[in-house]
N, C-alpha and C positions, 0 to 999 in steps of 0.2 A: 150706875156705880158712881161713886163721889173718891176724892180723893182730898189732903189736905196739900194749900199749897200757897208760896209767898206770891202772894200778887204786889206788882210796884203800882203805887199810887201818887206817884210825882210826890216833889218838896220832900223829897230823902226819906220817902214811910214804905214800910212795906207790911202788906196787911195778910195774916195766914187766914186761908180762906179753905170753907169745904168746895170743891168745884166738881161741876159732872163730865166723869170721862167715859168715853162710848168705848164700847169693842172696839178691837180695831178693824179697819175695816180692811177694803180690797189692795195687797200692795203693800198694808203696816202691818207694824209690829209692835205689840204693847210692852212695854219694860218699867219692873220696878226698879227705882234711881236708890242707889244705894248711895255716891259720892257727888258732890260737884263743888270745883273749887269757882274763886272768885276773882276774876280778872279786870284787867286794864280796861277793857270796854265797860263790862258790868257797871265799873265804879263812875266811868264816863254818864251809864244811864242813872245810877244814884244820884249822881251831882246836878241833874238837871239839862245836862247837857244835850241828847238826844229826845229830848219830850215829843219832837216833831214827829222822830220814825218811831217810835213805840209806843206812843201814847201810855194812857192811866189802866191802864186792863191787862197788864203784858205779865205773864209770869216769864220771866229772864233765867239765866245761865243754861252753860254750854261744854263744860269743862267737867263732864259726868262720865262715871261708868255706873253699873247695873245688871240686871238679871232678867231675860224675856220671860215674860210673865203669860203670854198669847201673842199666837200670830194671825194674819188677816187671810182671809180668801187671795189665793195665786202666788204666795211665799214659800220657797223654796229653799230649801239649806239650814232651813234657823226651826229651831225649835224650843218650846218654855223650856227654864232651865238653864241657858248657856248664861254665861257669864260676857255682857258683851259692853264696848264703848259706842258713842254713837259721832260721824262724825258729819256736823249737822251745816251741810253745805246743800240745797235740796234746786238745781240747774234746769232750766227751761227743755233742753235738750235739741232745740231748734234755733238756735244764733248762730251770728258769725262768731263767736268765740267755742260754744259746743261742738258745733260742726268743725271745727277744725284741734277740737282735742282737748281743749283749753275749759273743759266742764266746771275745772273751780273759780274759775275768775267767768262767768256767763253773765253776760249781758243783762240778765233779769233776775239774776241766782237771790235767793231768801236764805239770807243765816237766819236756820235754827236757833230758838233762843234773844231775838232780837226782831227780826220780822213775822216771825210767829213763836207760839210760847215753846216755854224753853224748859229745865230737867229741875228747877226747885220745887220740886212737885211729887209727887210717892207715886204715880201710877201717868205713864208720859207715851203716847203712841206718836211715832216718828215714820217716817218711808222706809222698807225694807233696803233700800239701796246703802242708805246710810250706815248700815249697820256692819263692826267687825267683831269678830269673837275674839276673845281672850282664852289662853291659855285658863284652864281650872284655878292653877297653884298661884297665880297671879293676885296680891293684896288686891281689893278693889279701893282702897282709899290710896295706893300707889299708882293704880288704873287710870287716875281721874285724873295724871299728870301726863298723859296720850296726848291730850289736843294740846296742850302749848308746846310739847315736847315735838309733834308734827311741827308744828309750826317752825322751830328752830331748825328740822333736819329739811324744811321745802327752803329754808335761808341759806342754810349751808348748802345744798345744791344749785340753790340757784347763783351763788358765789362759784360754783365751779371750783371749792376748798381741794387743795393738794398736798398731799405730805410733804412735809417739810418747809411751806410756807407759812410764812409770817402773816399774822392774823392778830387784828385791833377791834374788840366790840366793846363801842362805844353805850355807855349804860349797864350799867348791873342789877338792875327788876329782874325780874322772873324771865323774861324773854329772852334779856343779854345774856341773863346765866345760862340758860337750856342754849343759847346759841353759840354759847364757849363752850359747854359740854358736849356739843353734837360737831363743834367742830376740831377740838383737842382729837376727838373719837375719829375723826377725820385726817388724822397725822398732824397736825397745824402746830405753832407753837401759837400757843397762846396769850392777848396782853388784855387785862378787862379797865378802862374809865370807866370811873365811878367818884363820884364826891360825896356820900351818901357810905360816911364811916364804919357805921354795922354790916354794909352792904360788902362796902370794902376785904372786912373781916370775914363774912361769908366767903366771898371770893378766893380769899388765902386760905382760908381752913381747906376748901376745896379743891385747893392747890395750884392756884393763877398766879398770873404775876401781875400785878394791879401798880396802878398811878391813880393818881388824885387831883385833876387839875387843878385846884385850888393853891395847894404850894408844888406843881412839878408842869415844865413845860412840855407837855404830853406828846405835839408832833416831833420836837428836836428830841425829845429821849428816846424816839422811838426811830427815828435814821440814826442816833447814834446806836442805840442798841443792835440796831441790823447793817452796819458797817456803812452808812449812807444810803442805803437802798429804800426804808419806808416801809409801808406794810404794804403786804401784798393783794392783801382782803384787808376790808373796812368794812364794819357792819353797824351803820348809825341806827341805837336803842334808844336812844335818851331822848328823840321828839322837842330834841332844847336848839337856838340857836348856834351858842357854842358849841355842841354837838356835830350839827352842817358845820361851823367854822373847821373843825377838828379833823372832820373825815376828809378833804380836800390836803389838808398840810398840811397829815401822815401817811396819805398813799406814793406808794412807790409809783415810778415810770410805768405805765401801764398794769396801774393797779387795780383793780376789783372795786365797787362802792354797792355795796347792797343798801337799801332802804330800806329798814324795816318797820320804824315808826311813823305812827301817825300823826301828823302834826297841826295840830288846833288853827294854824294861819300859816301861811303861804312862808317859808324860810328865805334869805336869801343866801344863793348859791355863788359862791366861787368860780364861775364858769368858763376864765380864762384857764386855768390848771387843767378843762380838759382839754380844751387846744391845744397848752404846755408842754404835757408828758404825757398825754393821749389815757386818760384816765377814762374806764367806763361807770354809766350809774344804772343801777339794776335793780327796779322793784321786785318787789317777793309781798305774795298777798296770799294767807291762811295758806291750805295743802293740798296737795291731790290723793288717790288711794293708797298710792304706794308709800307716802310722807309718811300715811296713819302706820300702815306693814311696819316699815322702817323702824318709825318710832316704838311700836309693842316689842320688836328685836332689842333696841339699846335699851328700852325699860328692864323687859326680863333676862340683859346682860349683867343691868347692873354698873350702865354708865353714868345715872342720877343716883345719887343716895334719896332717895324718898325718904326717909324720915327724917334728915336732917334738913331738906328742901319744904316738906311742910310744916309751917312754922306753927299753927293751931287747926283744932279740929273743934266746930260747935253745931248745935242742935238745928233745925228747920227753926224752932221758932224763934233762935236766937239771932236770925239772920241781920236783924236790921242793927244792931248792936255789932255784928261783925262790921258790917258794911262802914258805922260809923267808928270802930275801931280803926279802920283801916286809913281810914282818909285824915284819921289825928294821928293814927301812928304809922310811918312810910317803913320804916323797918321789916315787916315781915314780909315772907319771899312768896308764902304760899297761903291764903288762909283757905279752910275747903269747911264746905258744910255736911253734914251727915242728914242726908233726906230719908231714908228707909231706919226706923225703931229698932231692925235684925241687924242691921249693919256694923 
């Protein structure tokens, strides 16, 4: 069987190719890719940036939902037909980090999508493990906002977020927003930086309370606005210097600093402020099973507006033109592609 699919070819091209996909075998499950949006990393492999781990053969993306199409000899639970996301973390199961629980962050773990191919593809077999089911009534071009939506609710817990604190994320992309919206949903009040005016705008339609560091001094508005106290969580989005500068001298007295961007070169830290006020800094890296659970709950509550969060929808073959829309224009929060013709 063949299927059609973006293959990345380095120097920003991606070429639709027919490719041959086998049954799935012992353990998978085969699924047609009806959605998948196009993230931060993605656009890292467009840009050239990752050629070393992905090489020129890779079909990419990761931010998919879908319909099992066949499942493999020893799979249990799943049957063609369901409507499912996939959540494509695929762990050795034998490290010191598996073995003690820690299966999404594994010592040898392969994302899905980036160290093996990924869902811009119409017919995609993955591990059965991977795999959650969606409610029926669940949009699936709303579905395919699961994985960064995980991602935001494994941030917000690993901030340990409590009602009625004061909460600063730093950056307004796609990540900072799902990470004000999972932690609003959290009790938090919530504050978004952003310099990035449409972004900004997004923000406030969706009902934040945003600053600009460009004309507002972002740590002092923000002990003033919480009576000298500081924020109580910090969640740096922005992968910017200023960003590190920012999250340091707006945290309260033992405040909270989640990590959540990647950052292209090593930042430097403020690292007398944790000596000062005994401030913690706390990575947060992709999600575990429960992140995914979570996250299907706030989607089909209805704590993202999905159509206003996806800012375009375009064809598989239109991919490479999204790709390079995106990286001229930083404005859009979501752009997703439609890989299944039924979709």
């Amino acid at each position: 069987m063949t299927t059609a699919a973006a293959v990345y070819r380095g120097d920003k091209q991606f070429s639709i190719e027919q490719v041959d996909v086998p049954a799935p075998g012992p353990g998978q499950v085969q699924i047609d890719v009806a959605y998948c949006g196009i993230c931060g990393t993605d656009l890292h492999i467009y840009l050239g940036h990752m050629d070393a781990r992905v090489g020129f053969e890779r079909t990419i993306g990761h931010e998919m939902s879908g319909v099992i199409s066949a499942v493999g000899a020893g799979v249990d639970g799943l049957a063609p037909g369901q409507h499912i996301v996939v959540r494509p973390l695929d762990h050795c199961g034998d490290c010191p980090a598996c073995n003690a629980g820690h299966e999404h962050i594994c010592h040898s773990l392969k994302f899905i999508g980036i160290d093996t191919d990924g869902a811009f593809q119409q017919k995609w077999n993955v591990p059965a493990h991977t795999i959650h089911v969606l409610p029926d009534d669940l949009d699936l071009s709303h579905a395919a906002l699961i994985e960064p939506l995980a991602v935001a609710v494994h941030d917000v817990d690993r901030g340990n977020v409590q009602p009625g604190e004061d909460v600063l994320v730093i950056g307004g992309g796609p990540i900072g927003m799902l990470v004000a919206m999972a932690a609003r949903e959290a009790g938090a009040n919530v504050t978004v930086s952003e310099i990035n005016e449409n972004r900004l705008a997004f923000a406030q339609k969706v009902g934040f309370a945003t600053m600009n560091p460009k004309d507002t001094d972002v740590a002092k508005a923000i002990h003033e606005d919480t009576g000298g106290k500081g924020a109580d969580v910090v969640f740096e989005v922005s992968g910017s210097q200023p960003g590190v500068d920012l999250m340091t001298a707006a945290a309260a007295t033992r405040g909270r600093i989640v990590m959540v961007a990647i950052h292209a070169t090593k930042p430097q830290i403020d690292m007398f402020q944790f000596f000062w006020r005994e401030l913690e800094l706390i990575g947060a890296r992709v999600y575990r099973p429960e992140d995914y659970d979570k996250a299907m709950a706030l989607l089909a509550k209805g704590v993202v507006d999905c159509d206003a969060f996806i800012t375009d929808i375009q064809g598989l073959s239109d991919i490479e033109a999204a790709f390079k829309s995106l990286t001229e224009n930083p404005n859009a929060m979501k752009s997703m592609i439609r890989i299944s013709q039924e979709a």
